[in-house]
FIKOLZA-1660 file (N, C-alpha, C; in steps of 0.1 Angstrom, whole numbers, plus 5000, padded with zeros to 4 digits):
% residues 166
   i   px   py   pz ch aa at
   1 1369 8879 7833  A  X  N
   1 1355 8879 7836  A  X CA
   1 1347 8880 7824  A  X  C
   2 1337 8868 7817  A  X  N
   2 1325 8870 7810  A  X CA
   2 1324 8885 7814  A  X  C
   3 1317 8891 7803  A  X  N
   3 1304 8900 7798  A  X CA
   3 1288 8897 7796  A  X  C
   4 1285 8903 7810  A  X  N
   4 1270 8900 7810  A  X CA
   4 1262 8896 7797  A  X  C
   5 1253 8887 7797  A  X  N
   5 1243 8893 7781  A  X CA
   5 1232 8896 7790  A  X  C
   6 1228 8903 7777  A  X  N
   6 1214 8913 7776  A  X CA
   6 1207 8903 7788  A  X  C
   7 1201 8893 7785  A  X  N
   7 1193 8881 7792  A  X CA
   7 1201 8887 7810  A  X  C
   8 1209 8887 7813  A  X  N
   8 1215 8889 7823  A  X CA
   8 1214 8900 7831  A  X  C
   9 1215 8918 7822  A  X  N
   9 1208 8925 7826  A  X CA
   9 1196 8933 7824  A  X  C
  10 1188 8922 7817  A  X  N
  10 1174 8930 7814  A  X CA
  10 1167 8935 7828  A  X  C
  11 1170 8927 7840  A  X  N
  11 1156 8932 7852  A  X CA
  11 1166 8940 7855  A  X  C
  12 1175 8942 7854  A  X  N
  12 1182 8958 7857  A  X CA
  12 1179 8969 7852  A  X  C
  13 1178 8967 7837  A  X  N
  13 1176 8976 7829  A  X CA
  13 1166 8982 7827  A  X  C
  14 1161 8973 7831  A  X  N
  14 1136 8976 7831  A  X CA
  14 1142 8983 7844  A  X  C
  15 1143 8980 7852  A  X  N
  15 1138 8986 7867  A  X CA
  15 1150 8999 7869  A  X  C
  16 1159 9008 7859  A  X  N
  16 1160 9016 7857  A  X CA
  16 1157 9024 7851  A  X  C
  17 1149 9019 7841  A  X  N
  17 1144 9025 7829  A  X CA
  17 1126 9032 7837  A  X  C
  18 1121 9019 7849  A  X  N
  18 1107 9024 7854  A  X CA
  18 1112 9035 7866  A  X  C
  19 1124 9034 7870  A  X  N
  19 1126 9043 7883  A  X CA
  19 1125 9055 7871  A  X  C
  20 1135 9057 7865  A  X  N
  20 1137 9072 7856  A  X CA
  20 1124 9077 7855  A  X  C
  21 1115 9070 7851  A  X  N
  21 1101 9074 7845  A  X CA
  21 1094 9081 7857  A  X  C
  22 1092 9069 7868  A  X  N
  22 1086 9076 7881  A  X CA
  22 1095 9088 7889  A  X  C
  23 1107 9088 7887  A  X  N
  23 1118 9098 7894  A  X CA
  23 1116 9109 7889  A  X  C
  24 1114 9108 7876  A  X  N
  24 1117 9121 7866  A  X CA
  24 1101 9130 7876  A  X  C
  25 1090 9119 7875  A  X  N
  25 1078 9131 7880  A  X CA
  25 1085 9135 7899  A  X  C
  26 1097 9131 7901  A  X  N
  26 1098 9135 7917  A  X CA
  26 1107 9143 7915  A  X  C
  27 1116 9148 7907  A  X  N
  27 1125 9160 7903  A  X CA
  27 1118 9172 7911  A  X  C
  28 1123 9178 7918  A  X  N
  28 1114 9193 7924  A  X CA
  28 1118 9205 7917  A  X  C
  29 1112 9213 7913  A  X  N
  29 1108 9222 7907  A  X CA
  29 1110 9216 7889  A  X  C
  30 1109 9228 7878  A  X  N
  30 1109 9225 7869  A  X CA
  30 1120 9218 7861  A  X  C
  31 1134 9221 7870  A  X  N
  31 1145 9221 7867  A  X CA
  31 1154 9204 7867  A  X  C
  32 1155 9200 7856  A  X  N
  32 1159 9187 7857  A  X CA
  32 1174 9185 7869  A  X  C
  33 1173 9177 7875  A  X  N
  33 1185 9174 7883  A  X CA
  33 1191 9159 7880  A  X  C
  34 1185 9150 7868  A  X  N
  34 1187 9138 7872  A  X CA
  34 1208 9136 7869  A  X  C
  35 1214 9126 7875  A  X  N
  35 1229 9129 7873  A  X CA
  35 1225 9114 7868  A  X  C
  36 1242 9110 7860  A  X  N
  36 1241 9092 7858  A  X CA
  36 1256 9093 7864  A  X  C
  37 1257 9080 7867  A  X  N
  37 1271 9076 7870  A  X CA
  37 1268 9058 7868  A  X  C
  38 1282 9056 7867  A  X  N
  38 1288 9041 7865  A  X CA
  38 1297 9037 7874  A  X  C
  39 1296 9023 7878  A  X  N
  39 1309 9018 7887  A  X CA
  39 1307 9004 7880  A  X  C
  40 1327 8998 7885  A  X  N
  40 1329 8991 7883  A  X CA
  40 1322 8973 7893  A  X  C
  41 1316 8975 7898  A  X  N
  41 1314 8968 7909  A  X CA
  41 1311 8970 7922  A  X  C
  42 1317 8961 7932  A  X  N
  42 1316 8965 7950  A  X CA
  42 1327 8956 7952  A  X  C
  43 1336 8966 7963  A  X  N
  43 1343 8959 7972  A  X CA
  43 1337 8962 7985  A  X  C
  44 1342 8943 7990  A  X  N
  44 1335 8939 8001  A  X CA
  44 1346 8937 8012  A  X  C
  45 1341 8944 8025  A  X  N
  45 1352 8938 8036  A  X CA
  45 1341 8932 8044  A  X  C
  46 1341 8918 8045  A  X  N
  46 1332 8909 8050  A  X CA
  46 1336 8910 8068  A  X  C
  47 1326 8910 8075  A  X  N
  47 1329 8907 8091  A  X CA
  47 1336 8899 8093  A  X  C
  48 1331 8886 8083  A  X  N
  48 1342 8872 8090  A  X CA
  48 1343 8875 8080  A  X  C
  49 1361 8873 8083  A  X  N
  49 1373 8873 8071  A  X CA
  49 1384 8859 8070  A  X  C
  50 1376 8847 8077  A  X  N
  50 1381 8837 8079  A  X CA
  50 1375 8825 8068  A  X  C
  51 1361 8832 8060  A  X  N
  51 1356 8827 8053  A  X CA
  51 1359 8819 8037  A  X  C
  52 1369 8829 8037  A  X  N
  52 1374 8828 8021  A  X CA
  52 1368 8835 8011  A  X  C
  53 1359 8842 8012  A  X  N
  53 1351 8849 8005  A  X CA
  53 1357 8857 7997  A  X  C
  54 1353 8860 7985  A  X  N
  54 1356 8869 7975  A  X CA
  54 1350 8885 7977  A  X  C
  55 1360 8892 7981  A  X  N
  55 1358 8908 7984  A  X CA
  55 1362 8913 7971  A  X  C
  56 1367 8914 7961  A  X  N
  56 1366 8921 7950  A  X CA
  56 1354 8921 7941  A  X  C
  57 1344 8925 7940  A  X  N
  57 1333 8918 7929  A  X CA
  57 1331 8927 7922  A  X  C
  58 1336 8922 7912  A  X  N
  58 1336 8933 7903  A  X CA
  58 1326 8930 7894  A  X  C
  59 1319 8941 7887  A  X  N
  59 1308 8940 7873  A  X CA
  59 1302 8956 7869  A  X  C
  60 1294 8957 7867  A  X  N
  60 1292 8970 7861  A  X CA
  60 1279 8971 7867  A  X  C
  61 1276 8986 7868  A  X  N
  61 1266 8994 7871  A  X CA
  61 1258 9004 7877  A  X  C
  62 1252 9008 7872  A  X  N
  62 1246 9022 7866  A  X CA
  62 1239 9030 7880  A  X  C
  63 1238 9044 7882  A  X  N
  63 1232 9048 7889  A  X CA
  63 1222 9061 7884  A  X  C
  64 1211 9062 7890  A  X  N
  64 1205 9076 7882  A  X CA
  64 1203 9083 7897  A  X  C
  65 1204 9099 7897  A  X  N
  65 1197 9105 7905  A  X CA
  65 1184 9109 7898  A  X  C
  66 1175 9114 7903  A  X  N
  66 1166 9121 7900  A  X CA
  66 1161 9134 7908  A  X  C
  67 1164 9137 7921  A  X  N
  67 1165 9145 7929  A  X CA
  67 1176 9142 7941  A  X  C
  68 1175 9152 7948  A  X  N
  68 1186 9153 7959  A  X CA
  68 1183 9138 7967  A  X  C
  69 1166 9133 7967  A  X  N
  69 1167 9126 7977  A  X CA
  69 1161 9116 7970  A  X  C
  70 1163 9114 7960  A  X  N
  70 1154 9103 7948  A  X CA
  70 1164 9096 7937  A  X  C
  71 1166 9081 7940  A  X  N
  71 1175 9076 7927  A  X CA
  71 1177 9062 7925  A  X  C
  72 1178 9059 7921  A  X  N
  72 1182 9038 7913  A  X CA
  72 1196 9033 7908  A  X  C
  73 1195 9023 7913  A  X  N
  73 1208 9019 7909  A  X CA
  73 1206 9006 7905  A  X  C
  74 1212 9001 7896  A  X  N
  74 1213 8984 7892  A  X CA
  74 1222 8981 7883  A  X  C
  75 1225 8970 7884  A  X  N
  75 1242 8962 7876  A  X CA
  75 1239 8949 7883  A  X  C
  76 1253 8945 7877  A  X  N
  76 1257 8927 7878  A  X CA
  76 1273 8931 7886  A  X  C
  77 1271 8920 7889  A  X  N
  77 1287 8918 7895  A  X CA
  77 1288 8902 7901  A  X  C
  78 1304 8900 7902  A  X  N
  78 1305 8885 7913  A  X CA
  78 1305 8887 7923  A  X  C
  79 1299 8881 7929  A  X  N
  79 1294 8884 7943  A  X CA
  79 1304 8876 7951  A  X  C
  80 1304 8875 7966  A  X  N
  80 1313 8868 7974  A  X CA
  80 1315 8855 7975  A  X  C
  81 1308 8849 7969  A  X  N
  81 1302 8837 7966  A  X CA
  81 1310 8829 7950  A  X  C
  82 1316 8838 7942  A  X  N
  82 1320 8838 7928  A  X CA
  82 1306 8832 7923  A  X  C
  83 1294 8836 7923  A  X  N
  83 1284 8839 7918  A  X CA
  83 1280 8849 7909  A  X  C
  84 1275 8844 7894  A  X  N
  84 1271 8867 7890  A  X CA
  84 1260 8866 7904  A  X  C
  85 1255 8879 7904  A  X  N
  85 1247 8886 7908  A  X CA
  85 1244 8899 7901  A  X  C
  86 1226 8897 7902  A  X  N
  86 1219 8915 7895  A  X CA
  86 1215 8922 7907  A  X  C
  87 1213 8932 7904  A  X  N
  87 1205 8940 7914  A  X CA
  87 1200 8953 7911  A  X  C
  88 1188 8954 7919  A  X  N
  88 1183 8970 7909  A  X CA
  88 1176 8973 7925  A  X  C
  89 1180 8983 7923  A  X  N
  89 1174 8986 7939  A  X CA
  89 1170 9008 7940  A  X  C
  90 1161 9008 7947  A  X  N
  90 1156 9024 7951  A  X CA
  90 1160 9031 7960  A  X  C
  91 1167 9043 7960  A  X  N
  91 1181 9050 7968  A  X CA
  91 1170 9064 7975  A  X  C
  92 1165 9066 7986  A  X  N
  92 1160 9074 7993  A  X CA
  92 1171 9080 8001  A  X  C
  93 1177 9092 8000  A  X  N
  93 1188 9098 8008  A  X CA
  93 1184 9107 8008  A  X  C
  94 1175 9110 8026  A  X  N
  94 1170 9122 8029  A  X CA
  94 1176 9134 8034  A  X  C
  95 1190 9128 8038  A  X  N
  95 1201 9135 8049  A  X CA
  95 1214 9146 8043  A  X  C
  96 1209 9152 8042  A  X  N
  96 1222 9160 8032  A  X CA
  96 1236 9168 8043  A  X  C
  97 1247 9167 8035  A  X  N
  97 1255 9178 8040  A  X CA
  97 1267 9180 8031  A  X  C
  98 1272 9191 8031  A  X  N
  98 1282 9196 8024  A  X CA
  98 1297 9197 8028  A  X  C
  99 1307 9193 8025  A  X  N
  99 1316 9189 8031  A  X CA
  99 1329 9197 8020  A  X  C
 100 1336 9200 8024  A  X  N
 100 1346 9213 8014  A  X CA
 100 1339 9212 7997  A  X  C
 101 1346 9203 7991  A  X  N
 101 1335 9205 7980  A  X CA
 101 1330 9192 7977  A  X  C
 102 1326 9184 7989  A  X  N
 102 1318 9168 7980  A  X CA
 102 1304 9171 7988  A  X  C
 103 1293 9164 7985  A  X  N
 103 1281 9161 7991  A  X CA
 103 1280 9157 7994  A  X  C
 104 1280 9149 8007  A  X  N
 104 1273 9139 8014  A  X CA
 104 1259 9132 8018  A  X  C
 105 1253 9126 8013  A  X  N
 105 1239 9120 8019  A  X CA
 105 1237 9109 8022  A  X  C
 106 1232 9104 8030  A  X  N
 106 1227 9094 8039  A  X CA
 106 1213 9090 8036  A  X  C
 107 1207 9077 8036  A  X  N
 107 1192 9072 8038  A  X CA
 107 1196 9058 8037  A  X  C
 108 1187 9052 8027  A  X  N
 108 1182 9035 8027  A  X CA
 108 1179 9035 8011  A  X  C
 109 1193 9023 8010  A  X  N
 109 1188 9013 7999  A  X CA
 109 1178 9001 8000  A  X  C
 110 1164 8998 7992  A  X  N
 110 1158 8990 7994  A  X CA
 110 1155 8984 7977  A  X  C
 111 1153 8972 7975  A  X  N
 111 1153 8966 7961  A  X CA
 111 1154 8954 7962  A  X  C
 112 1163 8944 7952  A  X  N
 112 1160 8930 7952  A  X CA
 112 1169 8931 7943  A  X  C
 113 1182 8915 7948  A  X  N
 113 1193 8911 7943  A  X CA
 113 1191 8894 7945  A  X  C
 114 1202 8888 7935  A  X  N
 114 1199 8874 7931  A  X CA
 114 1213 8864 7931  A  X  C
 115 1213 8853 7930  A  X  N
 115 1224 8852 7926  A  X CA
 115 1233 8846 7938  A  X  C
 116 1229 8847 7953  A  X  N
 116 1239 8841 7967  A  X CA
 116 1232 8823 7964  A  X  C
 117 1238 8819 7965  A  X  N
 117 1234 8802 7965  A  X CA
 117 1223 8800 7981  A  X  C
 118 1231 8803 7985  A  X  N
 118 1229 8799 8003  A  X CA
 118 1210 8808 8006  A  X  C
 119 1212 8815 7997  A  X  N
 119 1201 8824 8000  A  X CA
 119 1190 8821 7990  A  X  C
 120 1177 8809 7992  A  X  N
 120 1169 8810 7977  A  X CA
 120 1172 8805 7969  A  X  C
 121 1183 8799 7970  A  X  N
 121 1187 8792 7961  A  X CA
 121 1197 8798 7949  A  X  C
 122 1196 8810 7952  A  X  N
 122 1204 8822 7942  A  X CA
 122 1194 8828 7933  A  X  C
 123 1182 8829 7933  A  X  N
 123 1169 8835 7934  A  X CA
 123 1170 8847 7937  A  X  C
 124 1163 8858 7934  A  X  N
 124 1159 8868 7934  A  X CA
 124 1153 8869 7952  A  X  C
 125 1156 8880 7959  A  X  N
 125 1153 8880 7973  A  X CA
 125 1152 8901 7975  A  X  C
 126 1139 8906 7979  A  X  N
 126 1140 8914 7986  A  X CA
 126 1153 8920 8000  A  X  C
 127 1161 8933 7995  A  X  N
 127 1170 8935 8009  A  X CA
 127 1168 8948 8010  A  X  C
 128 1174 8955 8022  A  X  N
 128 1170 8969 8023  A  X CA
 128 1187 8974 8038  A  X  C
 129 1189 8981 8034  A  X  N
 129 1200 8983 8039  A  X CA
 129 1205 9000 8043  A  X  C
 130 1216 9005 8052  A  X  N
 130 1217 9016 8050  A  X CA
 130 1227 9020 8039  A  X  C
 131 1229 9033 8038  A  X  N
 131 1235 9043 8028  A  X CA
 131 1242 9055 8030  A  X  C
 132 1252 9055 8021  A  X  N
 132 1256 9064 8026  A  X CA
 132 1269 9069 8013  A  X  C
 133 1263 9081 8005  A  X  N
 133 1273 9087 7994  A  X CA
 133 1278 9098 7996  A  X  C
 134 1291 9098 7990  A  X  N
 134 1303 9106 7989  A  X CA
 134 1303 9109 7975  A  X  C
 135 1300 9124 7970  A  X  N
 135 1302 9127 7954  A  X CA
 135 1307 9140 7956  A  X  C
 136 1321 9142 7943  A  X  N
 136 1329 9151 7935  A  X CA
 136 1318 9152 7928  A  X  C
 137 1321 9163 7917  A  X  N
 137 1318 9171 7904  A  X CA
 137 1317 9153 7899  A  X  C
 138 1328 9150 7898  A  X  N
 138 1329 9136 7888  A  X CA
 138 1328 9126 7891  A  X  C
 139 1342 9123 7905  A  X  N
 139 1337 9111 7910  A  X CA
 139 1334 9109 7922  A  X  C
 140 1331 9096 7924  A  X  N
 140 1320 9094 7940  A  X CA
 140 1325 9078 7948  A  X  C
 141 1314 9079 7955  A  X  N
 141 1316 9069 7964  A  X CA
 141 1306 9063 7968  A  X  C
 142 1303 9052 7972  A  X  N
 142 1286 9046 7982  A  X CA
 142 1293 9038 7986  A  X  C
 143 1285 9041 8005  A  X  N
 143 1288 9028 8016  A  X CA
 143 1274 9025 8014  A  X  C
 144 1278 9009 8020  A  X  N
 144 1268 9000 8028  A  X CA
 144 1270 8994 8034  A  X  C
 145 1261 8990 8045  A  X  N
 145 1267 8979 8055  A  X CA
 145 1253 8964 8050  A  X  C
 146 1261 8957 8048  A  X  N
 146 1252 8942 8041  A  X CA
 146 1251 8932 8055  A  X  C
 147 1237 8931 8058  A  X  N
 147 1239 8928 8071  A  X CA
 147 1238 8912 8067  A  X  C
 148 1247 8903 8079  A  X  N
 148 1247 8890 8078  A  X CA
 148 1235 8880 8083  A  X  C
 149 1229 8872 8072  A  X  N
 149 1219 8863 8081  A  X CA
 149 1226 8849 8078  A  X  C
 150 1226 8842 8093  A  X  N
 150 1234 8831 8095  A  X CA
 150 1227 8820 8081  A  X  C
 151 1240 8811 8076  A  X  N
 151 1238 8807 8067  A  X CA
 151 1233 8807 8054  A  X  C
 152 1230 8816 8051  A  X  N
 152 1224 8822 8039  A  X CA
 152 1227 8834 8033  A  X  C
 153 1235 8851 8038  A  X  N
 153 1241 8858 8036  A  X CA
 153 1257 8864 8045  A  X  C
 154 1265 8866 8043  A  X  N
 154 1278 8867 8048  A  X CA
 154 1272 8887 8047  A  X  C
 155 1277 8888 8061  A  X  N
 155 1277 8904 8063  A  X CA
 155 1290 8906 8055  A  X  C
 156 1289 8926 8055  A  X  N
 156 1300 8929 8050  A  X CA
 156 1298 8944 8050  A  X  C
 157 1308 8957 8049  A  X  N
 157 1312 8965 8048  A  X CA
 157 1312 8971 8031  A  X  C
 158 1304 8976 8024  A  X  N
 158 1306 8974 8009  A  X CA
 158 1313 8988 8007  A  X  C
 159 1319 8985 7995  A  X  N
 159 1323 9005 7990  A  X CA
 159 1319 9001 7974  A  X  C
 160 1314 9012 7971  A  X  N
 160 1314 9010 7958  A  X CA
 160 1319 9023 7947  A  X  C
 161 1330 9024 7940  A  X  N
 161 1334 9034 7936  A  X CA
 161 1325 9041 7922  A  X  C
 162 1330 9053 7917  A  X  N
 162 1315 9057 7910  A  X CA
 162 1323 9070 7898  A  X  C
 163 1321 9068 7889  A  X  N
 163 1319 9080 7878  A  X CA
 163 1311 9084 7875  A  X  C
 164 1306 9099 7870  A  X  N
 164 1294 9105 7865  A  X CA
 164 1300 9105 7854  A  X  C
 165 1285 9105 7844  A  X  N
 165 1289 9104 7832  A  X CA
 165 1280 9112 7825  A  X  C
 166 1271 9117 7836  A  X  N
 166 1262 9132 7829  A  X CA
 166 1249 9138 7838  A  X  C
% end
């Protein structure tokens, strides 16, 4: 697998760099909470599995919390399509619970991803989806469910695995 260039993830990088800025003023109380973590990608279990589609997609990228219920995520990866794909998207998880020792929260990913042929041409497209994380001390987890629009996006079941890295 190429190595993204810079050119590849600059609107990632901007659009973490503006969430942090705006997040940082939504931190509640004085006390910083923001976390970072990294993942390798997303695996995908697509509805139709008769497609041929590429479920491993792997690429890199970044997440920030900012508060319990405030955070960004963006990276590259091959998408199901053997397409790259970027994506920088805003993590609202209002739903908390505690579970022996991981956290659980639930809300809505909403942002803009590029890169599906079928969709735009592989263009940049607004999506908004549900959520749903699983975090250790260290490491984590995020569902999604990627919903399918005929001819232009293939649904799927996403996992995406996750390290903190501070």
């Amino acid at each position: 697998m190429p190595i993204p260039s810079l050119q590849d993830l600059t609107p990632s990088l901007c659009a973490v760099v503006l969430a942090s800025v705006v997040g940082g003023a939504a931190a509640e109380g004085g006390e910083s909470k923001t976390q970072f973590w990294i993942n390798p990608g997303i695996y995908s279990i697509h509805f139709d599995r008769d497609k041929n589609l590429r479920d491993n997609n792997i690429g890199l990228g970044v997440e920030a919390r900012f508060a319990n219920d405030h955070g960004a995520m963006a990276g590259t990866f091959i998408n199901s399509n053997r397409k790259r794909s970027n994506y920088a998207v805003y993590l609202w998880r209002p739903l908390h619970w505690r579970m022996a020792d991981l956290d659980v929260s639930a809300g809505l990913l909403a942002g803009a991803f590029d890169g599906y042929p079928n969709y735009r041409n592989g263009a940049w497209f607004p999506a908004a989806m549900p959520f749903l994380s699983v975090e250790g001390t260290r490491f984590g987890a995020n569902f999604s469910v990627v919903p399918t629009y005929a001819n232009r996006l293939d649904g799927a079941f996403a996992i995406q695995l996750k390290f903190r890295i501070w």
